[in-house]
N, C-alpha and C positions, 0 to 999 in steps of 0.2 A: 368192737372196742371203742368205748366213749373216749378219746382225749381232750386231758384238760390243761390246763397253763393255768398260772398259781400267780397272781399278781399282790404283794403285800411286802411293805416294810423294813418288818416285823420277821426276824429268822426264826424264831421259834415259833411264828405263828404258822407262818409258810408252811414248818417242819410235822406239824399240826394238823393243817389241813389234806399235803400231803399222804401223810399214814391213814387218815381217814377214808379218803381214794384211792388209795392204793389195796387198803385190804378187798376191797372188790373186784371181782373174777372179770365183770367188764368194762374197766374205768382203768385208765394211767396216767401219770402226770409227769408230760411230756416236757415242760419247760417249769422254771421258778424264779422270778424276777422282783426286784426290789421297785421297781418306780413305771409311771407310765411310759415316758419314753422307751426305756429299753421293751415294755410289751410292744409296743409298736414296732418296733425295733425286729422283734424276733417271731415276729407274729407269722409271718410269709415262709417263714424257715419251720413251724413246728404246725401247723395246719391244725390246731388245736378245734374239738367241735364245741366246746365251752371254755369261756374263761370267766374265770375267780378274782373278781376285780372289787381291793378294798379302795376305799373313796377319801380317806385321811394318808395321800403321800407327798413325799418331797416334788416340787417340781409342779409339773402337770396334775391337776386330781382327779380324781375316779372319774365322777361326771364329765371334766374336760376327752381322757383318755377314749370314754365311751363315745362321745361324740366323733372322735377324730376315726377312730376303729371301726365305727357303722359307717362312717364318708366314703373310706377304704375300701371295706369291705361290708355291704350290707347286708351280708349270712349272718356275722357275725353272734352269737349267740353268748350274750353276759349274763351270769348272776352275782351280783353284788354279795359283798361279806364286808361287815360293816359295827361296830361297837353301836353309834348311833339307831335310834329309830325314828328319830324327826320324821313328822308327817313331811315337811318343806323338801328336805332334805333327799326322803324317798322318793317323789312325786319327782322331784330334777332327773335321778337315776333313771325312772321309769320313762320319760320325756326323752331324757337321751335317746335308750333303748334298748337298757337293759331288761333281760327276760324274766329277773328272779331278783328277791330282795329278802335279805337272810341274817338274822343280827351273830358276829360271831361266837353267841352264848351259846345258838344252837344248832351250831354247825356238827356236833355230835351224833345228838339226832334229825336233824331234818335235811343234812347237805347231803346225803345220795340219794334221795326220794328230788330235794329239788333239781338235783342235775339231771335225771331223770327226766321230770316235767318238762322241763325248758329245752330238754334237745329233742323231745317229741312235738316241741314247738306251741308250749302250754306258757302259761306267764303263771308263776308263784311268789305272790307274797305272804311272809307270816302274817298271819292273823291279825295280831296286835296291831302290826304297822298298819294296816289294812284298816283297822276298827280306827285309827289316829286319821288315817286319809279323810277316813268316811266323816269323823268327827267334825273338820275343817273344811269340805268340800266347798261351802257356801263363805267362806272370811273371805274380806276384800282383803285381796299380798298386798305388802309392805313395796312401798317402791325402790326402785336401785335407790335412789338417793335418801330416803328413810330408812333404808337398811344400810346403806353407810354412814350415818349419822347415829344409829342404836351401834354400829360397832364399833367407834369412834369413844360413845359413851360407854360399852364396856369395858376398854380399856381404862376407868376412871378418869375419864375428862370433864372437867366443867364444861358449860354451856357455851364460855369466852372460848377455851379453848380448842375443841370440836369447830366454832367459826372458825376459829385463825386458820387451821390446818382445813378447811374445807373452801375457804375463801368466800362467802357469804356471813351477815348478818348474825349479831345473836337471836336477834328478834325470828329471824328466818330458823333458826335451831329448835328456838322456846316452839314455834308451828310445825315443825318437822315431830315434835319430840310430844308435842297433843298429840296429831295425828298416830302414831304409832302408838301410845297408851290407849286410845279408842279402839284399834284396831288389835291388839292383843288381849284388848279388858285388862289390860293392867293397871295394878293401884297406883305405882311410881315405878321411877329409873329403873332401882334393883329390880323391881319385880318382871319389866318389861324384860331385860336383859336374861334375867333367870330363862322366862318363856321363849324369846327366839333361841337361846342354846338348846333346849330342851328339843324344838322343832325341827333344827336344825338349819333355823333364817340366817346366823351367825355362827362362826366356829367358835367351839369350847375356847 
């Protein structure tokens, strides 16, 4: 019997994934949790052999929880479940050390095939996501500090204003805000912004 632990939000999503695990003869879903901490939390109590970790919660996110959960315990066997499919974004969960990466469109059909996988000690990711990795493998990443400055500008900040709140230069901003348009191929702002949400460099 595979047991799973249900990490998401989202109660109907939980309630979701759930029935989809559960109709299988050897799969149960041993716990259901709203946020990372409480996974961690009850992790030691439900010996779960996979957990269903979405990566948009309150609190601690997916990637942090992942991290703190392989420190713990490094059996620990995650497949991500996830709205996004950011190449950026996937590539952190996989780094963590999650075993599976699974957009929750298709968790329908592809989440008992990948729990599968990954407790036989396989790494699964969908295709797409995978074809998106491959896509970017060679782009030079955005630095923490240019990725704080595009999320600065997504919030519609001007140039002055992104300095004030960052405590440098506009001049320093206008150079932050090249280099990121380089490094995305982006025509301007909008467009840049559009692209790291998309990749998952910045949250929606």
């Amino acid at each position: 019997m595979i047991r799973v632990l249900v990490v998401d939000d989202h109660p109907l999503m939980r309630s979701g994934i759930a029935a989809v695990v559960d109709r299988e003869a050897d799969m149960t879903v041993v716990a259901e949790v709203d946020d990372g901490e409480s996974a961690l939390a009850c992790y030691d109590d439900v010996r779960p052999d996979i957990t269903l970790m979405d990566l948009q919660m309150p609190g601690i996110g997916g990637v942090e929880t992942i991290v703190r959960l392989r420190s713990l315990h490094g059996d620990a066997a995650v497949v991500v479940l996830t709205t996004y499919k950011g190449d950026v974004q996937a590539l952190r969960a996989i780094r963590a050390g999650a075993g599976g990466y699974l957009l929750k469109s298709a968790v329908r059909t592809e989440l008992v095939d990948t729990i599968r996988s990954v407790r036989s000690g396989r790494t699964y990711i969908l295709p797409e996501v995978a074809a998106d990795i491959a896509a970017h493998l060679i782009d030079e990443p955005l630095t923490e500090r240019e990725t704080a400055v595009l999320a600065c500008v997504a919030g519609g900040n001007s140039n002055r204003a992104v300095a004030a709140e960052l405590g440098v230069s506009e001049d320093t901003i206008k150079s932050h805000m090249s280099s990121v348009l380089a490094k995305l191929k982006a025509q301007d702002r909008t467009h840049a912004v559009t692209i790291a949400v998309r990749r998952g460099i910045i949250a929606p």
